[in-house]
C-alpha positions as CSV (number, residue, x, y, z in Angstrom):
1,X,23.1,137.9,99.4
2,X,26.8,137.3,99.7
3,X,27.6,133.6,100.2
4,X,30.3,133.8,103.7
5,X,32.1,130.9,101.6
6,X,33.1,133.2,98.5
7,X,36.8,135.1,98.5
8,X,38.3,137.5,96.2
9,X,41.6,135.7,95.9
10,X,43.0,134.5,92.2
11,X,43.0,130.9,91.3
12,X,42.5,129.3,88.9
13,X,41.6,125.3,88.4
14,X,40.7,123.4,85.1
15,X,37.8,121.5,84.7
16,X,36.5,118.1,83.3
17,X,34.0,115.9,85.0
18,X,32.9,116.5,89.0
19,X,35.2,114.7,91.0
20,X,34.1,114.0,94.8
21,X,34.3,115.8,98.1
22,X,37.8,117.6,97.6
23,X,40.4,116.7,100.5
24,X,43.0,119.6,101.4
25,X,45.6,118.1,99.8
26,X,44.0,117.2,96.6
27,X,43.1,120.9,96.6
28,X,46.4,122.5,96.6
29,X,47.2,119.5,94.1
30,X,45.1,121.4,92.2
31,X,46.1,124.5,92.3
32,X,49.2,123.6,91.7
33,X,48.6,121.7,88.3
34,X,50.2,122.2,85.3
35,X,46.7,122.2,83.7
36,X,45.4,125.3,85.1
37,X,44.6,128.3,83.0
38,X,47.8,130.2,82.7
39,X,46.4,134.3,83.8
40,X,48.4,136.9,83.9
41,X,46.7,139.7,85.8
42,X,48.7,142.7,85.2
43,X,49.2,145.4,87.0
44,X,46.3,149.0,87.5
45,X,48.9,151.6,86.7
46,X,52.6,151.9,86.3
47,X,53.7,152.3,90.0
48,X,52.7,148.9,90.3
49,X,53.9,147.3,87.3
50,X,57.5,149.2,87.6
51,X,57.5,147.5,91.3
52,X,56.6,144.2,89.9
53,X,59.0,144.3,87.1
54,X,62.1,145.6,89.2
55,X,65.0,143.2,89.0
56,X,63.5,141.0,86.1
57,X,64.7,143.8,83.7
58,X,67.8,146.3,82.9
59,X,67.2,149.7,84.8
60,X,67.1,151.3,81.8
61,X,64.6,149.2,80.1
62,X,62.7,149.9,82.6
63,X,62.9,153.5,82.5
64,X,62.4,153.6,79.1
65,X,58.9,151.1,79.4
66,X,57.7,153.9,81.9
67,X,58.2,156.3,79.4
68,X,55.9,154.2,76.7
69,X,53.0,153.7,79.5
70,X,52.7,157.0,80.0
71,X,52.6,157.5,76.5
72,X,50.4,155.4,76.0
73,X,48.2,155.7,78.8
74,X,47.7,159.4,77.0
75,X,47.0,158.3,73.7
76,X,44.2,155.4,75.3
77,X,42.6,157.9,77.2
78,X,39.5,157.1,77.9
79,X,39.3,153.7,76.4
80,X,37.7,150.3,78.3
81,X,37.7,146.5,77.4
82,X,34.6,144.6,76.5
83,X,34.6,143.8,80.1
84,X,34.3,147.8,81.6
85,X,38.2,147.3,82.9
86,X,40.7,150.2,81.8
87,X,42.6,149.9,78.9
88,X,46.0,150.1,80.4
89,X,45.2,147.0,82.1
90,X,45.5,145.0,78.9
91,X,48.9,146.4,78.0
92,X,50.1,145.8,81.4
93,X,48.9,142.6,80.9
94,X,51.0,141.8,77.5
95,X,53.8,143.3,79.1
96,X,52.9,140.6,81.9
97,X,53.1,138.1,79.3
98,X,56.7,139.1,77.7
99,X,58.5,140.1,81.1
100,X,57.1,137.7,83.7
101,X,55.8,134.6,81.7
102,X,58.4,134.5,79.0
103,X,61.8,136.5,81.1
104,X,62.2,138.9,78.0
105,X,63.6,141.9,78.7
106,X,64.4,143.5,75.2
107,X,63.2,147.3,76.0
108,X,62.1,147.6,71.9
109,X,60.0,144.3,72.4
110,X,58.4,145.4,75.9
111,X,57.6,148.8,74.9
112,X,56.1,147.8,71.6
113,X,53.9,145.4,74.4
114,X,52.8,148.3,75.6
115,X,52.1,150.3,72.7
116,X,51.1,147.5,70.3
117,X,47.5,148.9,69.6
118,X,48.5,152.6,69.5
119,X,48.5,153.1,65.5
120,X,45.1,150.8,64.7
121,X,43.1,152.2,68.0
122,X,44.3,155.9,68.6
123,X,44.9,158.6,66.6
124,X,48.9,158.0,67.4
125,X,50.8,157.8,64.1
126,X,53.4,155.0,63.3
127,X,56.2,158.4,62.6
128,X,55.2,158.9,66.4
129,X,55.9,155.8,68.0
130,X,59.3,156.1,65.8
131,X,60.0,159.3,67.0
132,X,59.8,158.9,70.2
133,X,60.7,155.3,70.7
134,X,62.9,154.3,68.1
135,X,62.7,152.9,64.7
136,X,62.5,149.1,65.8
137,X,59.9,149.8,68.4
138,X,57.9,151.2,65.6
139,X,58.7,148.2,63.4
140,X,57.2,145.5,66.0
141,X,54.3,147.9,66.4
142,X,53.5,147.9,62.4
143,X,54.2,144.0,61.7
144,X,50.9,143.5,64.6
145,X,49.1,146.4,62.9
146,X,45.7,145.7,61.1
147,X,46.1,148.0,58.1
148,X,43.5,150.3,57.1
149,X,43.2,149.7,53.4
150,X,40.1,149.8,50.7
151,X,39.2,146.4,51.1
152,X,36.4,144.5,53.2
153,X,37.2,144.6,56.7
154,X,36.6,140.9,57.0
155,X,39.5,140.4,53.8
156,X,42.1,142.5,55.4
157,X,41.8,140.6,58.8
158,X,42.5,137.7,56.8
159,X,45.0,138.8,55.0
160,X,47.1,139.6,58.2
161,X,46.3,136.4,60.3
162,X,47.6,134.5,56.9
163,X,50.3,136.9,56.9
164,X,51.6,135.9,60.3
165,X,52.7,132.1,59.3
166,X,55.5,134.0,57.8
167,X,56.3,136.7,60.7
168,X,59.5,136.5,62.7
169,X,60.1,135.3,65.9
170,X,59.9,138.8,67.5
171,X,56.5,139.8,66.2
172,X,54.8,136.1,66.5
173,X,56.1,136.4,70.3
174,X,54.4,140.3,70.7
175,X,51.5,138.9,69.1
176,X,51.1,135.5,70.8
177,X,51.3,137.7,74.1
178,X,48.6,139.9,72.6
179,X,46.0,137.4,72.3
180,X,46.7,135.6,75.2
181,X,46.0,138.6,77.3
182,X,42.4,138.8,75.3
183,X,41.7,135.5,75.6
184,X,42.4,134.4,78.9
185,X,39.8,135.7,80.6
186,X,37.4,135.1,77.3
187,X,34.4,134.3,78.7
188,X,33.8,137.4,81.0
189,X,33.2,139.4,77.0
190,X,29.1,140.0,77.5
191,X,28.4,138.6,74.3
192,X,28.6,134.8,73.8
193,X,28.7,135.3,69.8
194,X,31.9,137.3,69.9
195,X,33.3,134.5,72.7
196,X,32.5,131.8,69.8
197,X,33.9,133.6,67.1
198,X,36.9,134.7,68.8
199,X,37.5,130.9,70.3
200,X,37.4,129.5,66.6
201,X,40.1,131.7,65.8
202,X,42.4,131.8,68.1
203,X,42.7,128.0,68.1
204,X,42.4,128.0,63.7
205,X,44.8,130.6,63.6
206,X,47.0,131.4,66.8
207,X,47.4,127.8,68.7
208,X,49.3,126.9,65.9
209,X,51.8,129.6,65.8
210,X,52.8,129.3,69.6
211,X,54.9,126.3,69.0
212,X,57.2,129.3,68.6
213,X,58.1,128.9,72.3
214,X,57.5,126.3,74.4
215,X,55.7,128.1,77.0
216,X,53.1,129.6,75.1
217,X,52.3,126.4,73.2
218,X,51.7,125.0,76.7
219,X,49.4,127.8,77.4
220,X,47.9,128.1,74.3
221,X,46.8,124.4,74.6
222,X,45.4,124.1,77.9
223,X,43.3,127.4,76.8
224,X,41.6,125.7,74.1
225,X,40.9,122.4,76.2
226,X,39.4,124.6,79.2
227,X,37.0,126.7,76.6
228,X,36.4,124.4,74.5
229,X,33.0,124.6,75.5
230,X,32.9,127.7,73.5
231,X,31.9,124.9,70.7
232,X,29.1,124.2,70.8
233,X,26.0,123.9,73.2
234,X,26.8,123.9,76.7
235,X,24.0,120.9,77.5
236,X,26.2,118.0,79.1
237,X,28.0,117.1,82.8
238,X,31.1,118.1,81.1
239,X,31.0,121.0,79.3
240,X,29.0,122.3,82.1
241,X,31.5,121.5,84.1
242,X,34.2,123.5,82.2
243,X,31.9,126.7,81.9
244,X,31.5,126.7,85.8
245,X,35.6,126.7,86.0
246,X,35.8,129.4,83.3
247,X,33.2,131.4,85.5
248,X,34.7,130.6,89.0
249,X,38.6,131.1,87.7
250,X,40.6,133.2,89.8
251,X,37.5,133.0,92.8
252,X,38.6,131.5,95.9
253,X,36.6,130.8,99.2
254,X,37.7,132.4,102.8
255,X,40.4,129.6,103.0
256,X,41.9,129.9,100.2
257,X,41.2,127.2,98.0
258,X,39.5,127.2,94.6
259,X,36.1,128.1,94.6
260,X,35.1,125.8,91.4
261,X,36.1,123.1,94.1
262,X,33.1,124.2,96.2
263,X,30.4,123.8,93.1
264,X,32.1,120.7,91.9
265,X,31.6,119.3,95.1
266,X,27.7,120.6,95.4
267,X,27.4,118.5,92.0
268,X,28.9,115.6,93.1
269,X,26.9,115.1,96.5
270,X,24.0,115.8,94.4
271,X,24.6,113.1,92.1
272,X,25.1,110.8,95.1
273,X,21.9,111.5,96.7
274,X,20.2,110.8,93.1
275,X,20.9,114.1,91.0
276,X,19.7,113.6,87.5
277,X,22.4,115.5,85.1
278,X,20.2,118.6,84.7
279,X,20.8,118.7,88.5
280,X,23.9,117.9,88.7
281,X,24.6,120.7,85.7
282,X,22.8,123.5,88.1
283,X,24.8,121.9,91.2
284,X,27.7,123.5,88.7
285,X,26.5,126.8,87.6
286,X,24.3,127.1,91.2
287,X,26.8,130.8,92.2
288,X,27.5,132.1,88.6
289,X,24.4,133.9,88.4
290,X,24.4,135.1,91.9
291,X,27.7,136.6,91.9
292,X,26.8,138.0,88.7
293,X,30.0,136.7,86.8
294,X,27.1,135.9,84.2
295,X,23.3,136.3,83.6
296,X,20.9,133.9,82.9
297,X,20.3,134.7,79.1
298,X,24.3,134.4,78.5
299,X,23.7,130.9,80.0
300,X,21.0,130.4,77.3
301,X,22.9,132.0,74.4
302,X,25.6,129.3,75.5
303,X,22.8,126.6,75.0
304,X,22.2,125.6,78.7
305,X,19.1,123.5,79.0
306,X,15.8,125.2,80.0
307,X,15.7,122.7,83.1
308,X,19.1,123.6,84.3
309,X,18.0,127.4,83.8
310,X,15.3,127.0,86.0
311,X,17.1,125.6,89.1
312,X,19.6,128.1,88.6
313,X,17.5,130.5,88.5
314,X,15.7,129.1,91.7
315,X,18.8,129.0,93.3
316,X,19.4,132.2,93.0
317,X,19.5,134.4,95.9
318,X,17.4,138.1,94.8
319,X,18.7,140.9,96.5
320,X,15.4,141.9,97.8
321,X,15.0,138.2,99.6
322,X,15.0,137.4,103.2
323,X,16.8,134.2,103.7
324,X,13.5,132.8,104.7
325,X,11.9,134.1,101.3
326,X,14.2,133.0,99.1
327,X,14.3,129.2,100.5
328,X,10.6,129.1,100.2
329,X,10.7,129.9,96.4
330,X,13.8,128.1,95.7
331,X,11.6,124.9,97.4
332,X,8.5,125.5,94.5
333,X,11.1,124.4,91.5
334,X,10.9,120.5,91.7
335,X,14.6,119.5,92.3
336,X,16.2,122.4,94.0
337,X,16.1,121.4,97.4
338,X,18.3,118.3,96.7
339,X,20.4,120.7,95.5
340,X,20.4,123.2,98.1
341,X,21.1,120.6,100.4
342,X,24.0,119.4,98.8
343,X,25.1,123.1,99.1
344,X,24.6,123.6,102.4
345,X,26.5,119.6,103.1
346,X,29.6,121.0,101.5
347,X,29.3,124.7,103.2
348,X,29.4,122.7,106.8
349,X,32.2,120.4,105.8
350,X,34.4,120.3,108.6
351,X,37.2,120.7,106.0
352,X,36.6,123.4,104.7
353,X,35.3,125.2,108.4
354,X,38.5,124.1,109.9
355,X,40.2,127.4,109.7
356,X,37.1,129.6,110.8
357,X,37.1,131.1,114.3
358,X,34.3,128.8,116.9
359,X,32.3,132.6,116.7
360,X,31.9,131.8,113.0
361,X,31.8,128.4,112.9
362,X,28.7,128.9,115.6
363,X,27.0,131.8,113.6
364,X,27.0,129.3,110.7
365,X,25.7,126.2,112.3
366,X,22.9,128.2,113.1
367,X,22.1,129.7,110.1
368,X,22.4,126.3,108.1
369,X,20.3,124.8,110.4
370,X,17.7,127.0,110.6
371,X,17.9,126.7,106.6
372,X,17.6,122.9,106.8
373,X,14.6,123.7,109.1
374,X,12.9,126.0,106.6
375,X,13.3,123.9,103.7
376,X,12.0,120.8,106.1
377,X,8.5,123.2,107.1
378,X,8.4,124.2,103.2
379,X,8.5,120.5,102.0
380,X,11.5,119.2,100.4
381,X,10.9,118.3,96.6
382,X,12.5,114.7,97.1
């Protein structure tokens, strides 16, 4: 079941420890902190990105970055990310990164953006890219090319990360804007082992090298803080707390603001009415399961308590539940009521129901209360 609250919008919002019933302005204080997530969505296909680029770049830059996303969206053909999404979308994304977050607007730089993994994922040669894009295109494309040599795979990655200390400005920039676009979004990769391993090093290896520029060691650092849950075991307030922003990050409710603001809350009016920390942990993660932004056994892979599983996963409206159903399971798991109160406290919060039209607002008053009224017949837990 679709919670009414839930949006589509992007936001973004770091987290550290659950902070109390959000006000309106502390909420767009929020959004507009400095210690946000920097994510750079990219664009779905060239019309789109050429739109969103026009005026930040030369006319003929542009025209000749079209030329490399075509060609590149041939020689990708086909290919997805970990997370199902196109390709092109990453390469957009890097191109993001260079033309929007940085203001470059070298053409050789932004098309080797876009054509960056061409030679060590496609069967597109390095005399290719130089033939059709120009000998120092080609160049930027090598220097952040994994070669293919006789050695252990595992020896000639590092090999080229400790060959990077040593890599000019040029190619540490294309490179930095590489790996930020892979790990921005890092914990939406379905397996947790390759989030781990991929967390230690970016921040042994990369967050080093973007003092380079300003802006990306900025990024860079507030990256590592927000996942640095990635760690170890997810088992405290805080680290919880920093997995349900990762989760929640670019979700926003139907006015707009953050929607880790809504589970922060949940937590924190738990915790007032006598939440243990296990409850207070499931007040955080209560929606990730249920809008499938993770599973249950990625929340136990991350080292998520057994007791916080369980409320979770009583929380967790089935798709094959009546309203009425799934309260009366949810009310079996000792401590999920407290919980589900807390949630449905915060979902009537005149602030945050301000903005809704009185048919709304009166549609939901009497589907909360008939929820409170269910969980009342059902027995509450506390």
């Amino acid at each position: 079941m679709t919670n009414f609250w839930r949006g589509s919008g992007r936001s973004c919002t770091r987290a550290s420890r659950c902070p109390g019933v959000w006000t309106t302005a502390e909420v767009r204080s929020s959004v507009s902190s400095s210690s946000e997530v920097r994510v750079f969505a990219g664009w779905a296909n060239w019309g789109a990105a050429g739109a969103g680029l026009f005026g930040r770049v030369p006319d003929e830059v542009l025209g000749g970055l079209g030329e490399a996303v075509a060609a590149a969206g041939v020689w990708h053909e086909g290919q997805a990310r970990p997370g199902g999404e196109p390709y092109l979308q990453h390469l957009l994304q890097v191109v993001e990164v260079l033309a929007v977050g940085l203001g470059v607007t070298d053409g050789d730089l932004l098309r080797a953006g876009v054509l960056h993994d061409v030679v060590e994922d496609t069967d597109g040669t390095a005399a290719e890219v130089e033939e059709r894009f120009g000998r120092r295109t080609a160049e930027l494309v090598a220097a952040v090319t994994i070669p293919e040599v006789g050695e252990s795979k595992g020896s000639v990655r590092s090999a080229y990360l400790a060959k990077l200390v040593h890599a000019p400005r040029d190619v540490l920039v294309l490179k930095l804007s590489d790996r930020y676009s892979n790990v921005q979004r890092l914990h939406t990769h379905p397996r947790v082992a390759k989030q781990r391993s991929y967390y230690a090093e970016t921040v042994e290896h990369f967050v080093p090298l973007a003092g380079v520029d300003e802006r990306l060691q900025a990024w860079f650092q507030v990256w590592a803080d927000a996942y640095s849950y990635l760690t170890g075991p997810v088992d405290s307030v805080e680290s919880v707390g920093k997995l349900a922003a990762a989760v929640h990050r670019e979700q926003t409710d139907k006015g707009g603001a953050p929607y880790v603001l809504h589970v922060r809350a949940v937590a924190e009016i738990a915790r007032r009415n006598g939440a243990d920390e296990y409850q207070q942990m499931a007040g955080l993660l209560h929606d990730s399961v249920e809008d499938e932004r993770c599973t249950v056994e990625q929340l136990q892979e991350l080292g998520v308590p057994g007791r916080v599983l369980e409320l979770v996963d009583a929380l967790t409206h089935r798709a094959d539940e009546d309203d009425d159903g799934y309260l009366t399971r949810l009310a079996r798991t000792p401590g999920a009521v407290l919980i589900k109160r807390a949630d449905i406290e915060n979902n009537t919060d005149p602030a945050r129901r301000a903005h809704l039209d009185v048919e709304t607002r009166e549609r939901l008053d009497a589907k909360y209360a008939h929820y409170l009224e269910v969980l009342e017949q059902v027995g509450d837990d506390q």
